[in-house]
C-alpha positions as MATLAB code, in Angstrom:
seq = 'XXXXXXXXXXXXXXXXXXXXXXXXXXXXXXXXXXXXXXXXXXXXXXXXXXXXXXXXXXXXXXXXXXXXXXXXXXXXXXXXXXXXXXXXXXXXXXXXXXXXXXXXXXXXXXXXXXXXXXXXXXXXXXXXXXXXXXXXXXXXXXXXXXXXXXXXXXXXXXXXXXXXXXXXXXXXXXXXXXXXXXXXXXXXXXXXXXXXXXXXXXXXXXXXXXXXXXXXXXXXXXXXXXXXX';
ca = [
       0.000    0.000    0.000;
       2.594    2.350    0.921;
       4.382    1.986   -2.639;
       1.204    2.949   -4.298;
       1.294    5.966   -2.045;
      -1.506    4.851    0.318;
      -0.848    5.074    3.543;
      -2.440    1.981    6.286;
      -4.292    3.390    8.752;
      -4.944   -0.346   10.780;
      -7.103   -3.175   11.384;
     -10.037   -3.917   12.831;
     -10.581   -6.743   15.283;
     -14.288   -8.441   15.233;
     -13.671  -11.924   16.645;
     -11.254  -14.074   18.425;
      -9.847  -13.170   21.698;
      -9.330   -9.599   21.477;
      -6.874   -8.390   23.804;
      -4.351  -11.267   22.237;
      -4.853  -10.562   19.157;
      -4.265   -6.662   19.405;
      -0.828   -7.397   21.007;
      -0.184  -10.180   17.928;
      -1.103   -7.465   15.384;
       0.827   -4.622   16.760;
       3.405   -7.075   16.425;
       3.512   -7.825   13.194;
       3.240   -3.816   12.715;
       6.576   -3.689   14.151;
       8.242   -6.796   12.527;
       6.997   -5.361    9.387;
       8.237   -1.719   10.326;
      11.842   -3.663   11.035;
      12.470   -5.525    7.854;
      10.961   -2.982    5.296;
      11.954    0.081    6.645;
       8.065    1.274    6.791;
       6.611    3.812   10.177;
       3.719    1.356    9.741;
       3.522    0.731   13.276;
       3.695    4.816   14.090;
       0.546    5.146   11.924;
      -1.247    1.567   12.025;
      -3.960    1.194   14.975;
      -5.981   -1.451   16.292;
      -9.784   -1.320   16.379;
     -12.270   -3.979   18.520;
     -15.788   -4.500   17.782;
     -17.363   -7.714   18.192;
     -20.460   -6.860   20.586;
     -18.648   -5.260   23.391;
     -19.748   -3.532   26.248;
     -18.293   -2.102   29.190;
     -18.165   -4.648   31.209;
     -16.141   -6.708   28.012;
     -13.657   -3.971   27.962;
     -13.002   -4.198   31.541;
     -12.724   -7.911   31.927;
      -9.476   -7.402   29.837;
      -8.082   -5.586   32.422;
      -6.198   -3.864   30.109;
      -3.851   -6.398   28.870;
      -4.503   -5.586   25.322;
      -3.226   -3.087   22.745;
      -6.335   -1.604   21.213;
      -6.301    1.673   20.415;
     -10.278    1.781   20.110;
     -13.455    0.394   21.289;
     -16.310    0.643   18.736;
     -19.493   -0.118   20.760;
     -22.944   -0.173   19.204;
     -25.267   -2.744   19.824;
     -25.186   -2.148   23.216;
     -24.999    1.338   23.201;
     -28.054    1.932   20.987;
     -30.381   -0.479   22.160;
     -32.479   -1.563   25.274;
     -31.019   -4.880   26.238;
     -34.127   -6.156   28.258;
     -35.435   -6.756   24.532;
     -32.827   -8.704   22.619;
     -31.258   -7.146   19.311;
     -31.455   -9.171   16.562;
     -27.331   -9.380   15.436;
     -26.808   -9.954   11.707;
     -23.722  -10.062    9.517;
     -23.964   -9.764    5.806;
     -21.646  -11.793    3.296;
     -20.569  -10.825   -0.075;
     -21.549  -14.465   -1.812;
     -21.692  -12.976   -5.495;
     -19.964   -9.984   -7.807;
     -21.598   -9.514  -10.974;
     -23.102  -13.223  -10.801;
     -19.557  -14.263  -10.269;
     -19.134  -16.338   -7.019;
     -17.447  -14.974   -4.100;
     -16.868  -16.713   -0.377;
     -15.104  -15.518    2.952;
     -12.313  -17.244    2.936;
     -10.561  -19.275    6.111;
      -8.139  -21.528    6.929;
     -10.819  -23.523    8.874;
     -13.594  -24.684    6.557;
     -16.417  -24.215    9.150;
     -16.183  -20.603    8.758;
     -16.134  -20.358    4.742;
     -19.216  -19.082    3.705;
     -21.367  -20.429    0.446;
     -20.630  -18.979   -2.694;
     -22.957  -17.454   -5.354;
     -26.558  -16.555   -5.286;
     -28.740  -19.337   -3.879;
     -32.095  -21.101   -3.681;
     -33.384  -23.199   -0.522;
     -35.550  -26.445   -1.336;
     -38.002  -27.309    1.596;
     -38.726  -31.268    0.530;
     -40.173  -34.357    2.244;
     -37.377  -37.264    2.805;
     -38.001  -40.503    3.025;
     -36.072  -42.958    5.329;
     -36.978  -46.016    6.421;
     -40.594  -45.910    5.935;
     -40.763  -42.216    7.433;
     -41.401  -39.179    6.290;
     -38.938  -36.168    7.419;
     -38.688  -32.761    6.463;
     -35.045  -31.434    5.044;
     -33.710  -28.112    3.937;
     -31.413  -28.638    1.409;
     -29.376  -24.950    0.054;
     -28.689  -25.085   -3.225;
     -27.453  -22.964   -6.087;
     -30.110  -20.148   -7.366;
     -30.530  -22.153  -10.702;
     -31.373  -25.759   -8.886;
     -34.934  -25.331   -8.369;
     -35.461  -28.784   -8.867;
     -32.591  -31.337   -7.158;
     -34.818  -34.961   -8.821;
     -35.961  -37.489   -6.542;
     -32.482  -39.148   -5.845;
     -30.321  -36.206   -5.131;
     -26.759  -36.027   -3.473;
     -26.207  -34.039   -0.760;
     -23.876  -32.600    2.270;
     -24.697  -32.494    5.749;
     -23.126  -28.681    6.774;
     -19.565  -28.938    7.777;
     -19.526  -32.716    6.336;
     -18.214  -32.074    2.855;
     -16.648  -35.661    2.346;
     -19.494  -37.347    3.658;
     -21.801  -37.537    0.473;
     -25.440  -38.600    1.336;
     -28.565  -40.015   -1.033;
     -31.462  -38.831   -0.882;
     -35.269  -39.882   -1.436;
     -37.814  -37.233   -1.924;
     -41.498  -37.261   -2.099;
     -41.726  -33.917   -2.353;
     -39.639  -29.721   -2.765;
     -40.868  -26.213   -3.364;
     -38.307  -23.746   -3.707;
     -38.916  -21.148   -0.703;
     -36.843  -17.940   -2.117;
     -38.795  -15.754   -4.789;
     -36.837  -12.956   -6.641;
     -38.082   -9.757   -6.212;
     -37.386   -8.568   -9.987;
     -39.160  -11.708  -11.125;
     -42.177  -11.796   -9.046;
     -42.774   -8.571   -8.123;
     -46.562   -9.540   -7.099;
     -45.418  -10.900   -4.179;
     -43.458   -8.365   -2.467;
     -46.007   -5.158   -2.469;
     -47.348   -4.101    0.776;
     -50.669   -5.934    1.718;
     -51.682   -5.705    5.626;
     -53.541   -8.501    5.890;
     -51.608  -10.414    3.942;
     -48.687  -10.161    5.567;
     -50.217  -10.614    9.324;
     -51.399  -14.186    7.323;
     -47.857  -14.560    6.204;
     -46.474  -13.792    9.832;
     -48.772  -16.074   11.620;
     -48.363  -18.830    9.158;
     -44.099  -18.163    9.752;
     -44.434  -18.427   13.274;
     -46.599  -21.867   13.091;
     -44.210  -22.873   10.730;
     -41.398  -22.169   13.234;
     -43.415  -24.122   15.771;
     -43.545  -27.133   13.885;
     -39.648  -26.520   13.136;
     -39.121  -27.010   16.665;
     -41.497  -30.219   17.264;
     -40.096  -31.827   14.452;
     -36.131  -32.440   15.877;
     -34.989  -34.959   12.678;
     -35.280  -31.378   10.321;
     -32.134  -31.406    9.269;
     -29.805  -28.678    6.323;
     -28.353  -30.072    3.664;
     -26.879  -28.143    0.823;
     -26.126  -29.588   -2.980;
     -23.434  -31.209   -4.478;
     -23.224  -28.306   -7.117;
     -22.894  -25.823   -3.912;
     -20.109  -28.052   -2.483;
     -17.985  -28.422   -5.340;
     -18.357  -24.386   -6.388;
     -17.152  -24.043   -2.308;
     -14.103  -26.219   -2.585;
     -13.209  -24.953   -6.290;
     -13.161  -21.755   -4.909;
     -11.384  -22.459   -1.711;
      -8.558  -24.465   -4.034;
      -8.123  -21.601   -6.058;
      -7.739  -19.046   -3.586;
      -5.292  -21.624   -1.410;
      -3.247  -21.594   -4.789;
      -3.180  -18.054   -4.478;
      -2.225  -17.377   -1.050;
       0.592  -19.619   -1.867;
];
């Protein structure tokens, strides 16, 4: 950065232990600093987020080196009813698949835009409900598809469904179904919740997601290890 005249102002921390962390990073400012010459670590700072609150900060009893503290949930919001904490994803770029990459695979995301099919398995005689994630174009995964329990990419699994329906509508194509209707959405609500309900009854629900996901995740993975390297 600094030989294209930019100058780094840091990193921010979200996750991990913290307080080790900073001291790791400012660090590798100064090991940096040593062999290249650079006042990276006069300039470079480290900044923590990650859902902290005061008490968070103190419990490191300042064996850290953070610089800053960037608290928000906490600070904006009544905590005697819970925030709802989400974290978007870059998964696509032009319709050109894109994934958070890490060394451990549990915390790669999916790549590329994506489709959910809600179908009826059965095993042994019985009838169980699956989620299986898929790529946008699979809206239809055939009665015999194979699939990948999350986290269990080498563990390929066959299965027999009775039934899918695609749950995720695009907006540009089916515009119908995203204006504003008050009663209809107080149905939609009520039939979510009941929907959740059963989620919970039935404990065998279980989230696949496609062969055709798992082998874009691991192409991609290869070919940004290749990279790296």
């Amino acid at each position: 950065m600094e030989k294209r005249g930019l100058q780094p102002r840091g990193v921010r921390l979200d996750s991990g232990d913290l307080a080790k962390l900073s001291v790791q990073a400012k660090q590798l400012f100064a090991d940096i600093a040593a062999k290249t010459g650079s006042k990276l670590h006069e300039f470079s700072q480290v900044v923590a987020s990650d859902d902290l609150s005061i008490k968070k900060i103190r419990a490191m009893n300042g064996e850290h080196a953070i610089d800053s503290f960037a608290v928000g949930t906490k600070l904006i919001t009544c905590y005697e009813q819970a925030a709802l904490g989400m974290v978007c994803k870059l998964c696509s770029l032009e319709d050109d698949p894109r994934i958070k990459f890490s060394e451990s695979l549990e915390k790669s995301t999916l790549p590329g835009r994506k489709q959910v099919i809600r179908a009826t398995a059965e095993t042994d005689g019985a009838l169980k409900r699956v989620d299986i994630i898929c790529q946008r174009e699979e809206t239809d995964l055939g009665p015999h598809p194979t699939v990948y329990a999350i986290h269990k990419y080498g563990e390929p699994l066959s299965l027999h469904l009775t039934e899918q329906q695609p749950l995720l509508l695009s907006s540009a194509e089916h515009p119908e179904a995203f204006r504003f209707d008050p009663k209809a959405s107080k149905a939609q609500v009520d039939s979510s919740v009941a929907e959740y309900q059963l989620q919970l009854e039935l404990k065998e629900t279980r989230v696949f997601i496609s062969a055709r996901l798992r082998d874009s995740l691991l192409s991609l993975r290869a070919k940004l290890t290749k990279t790296a390297k």
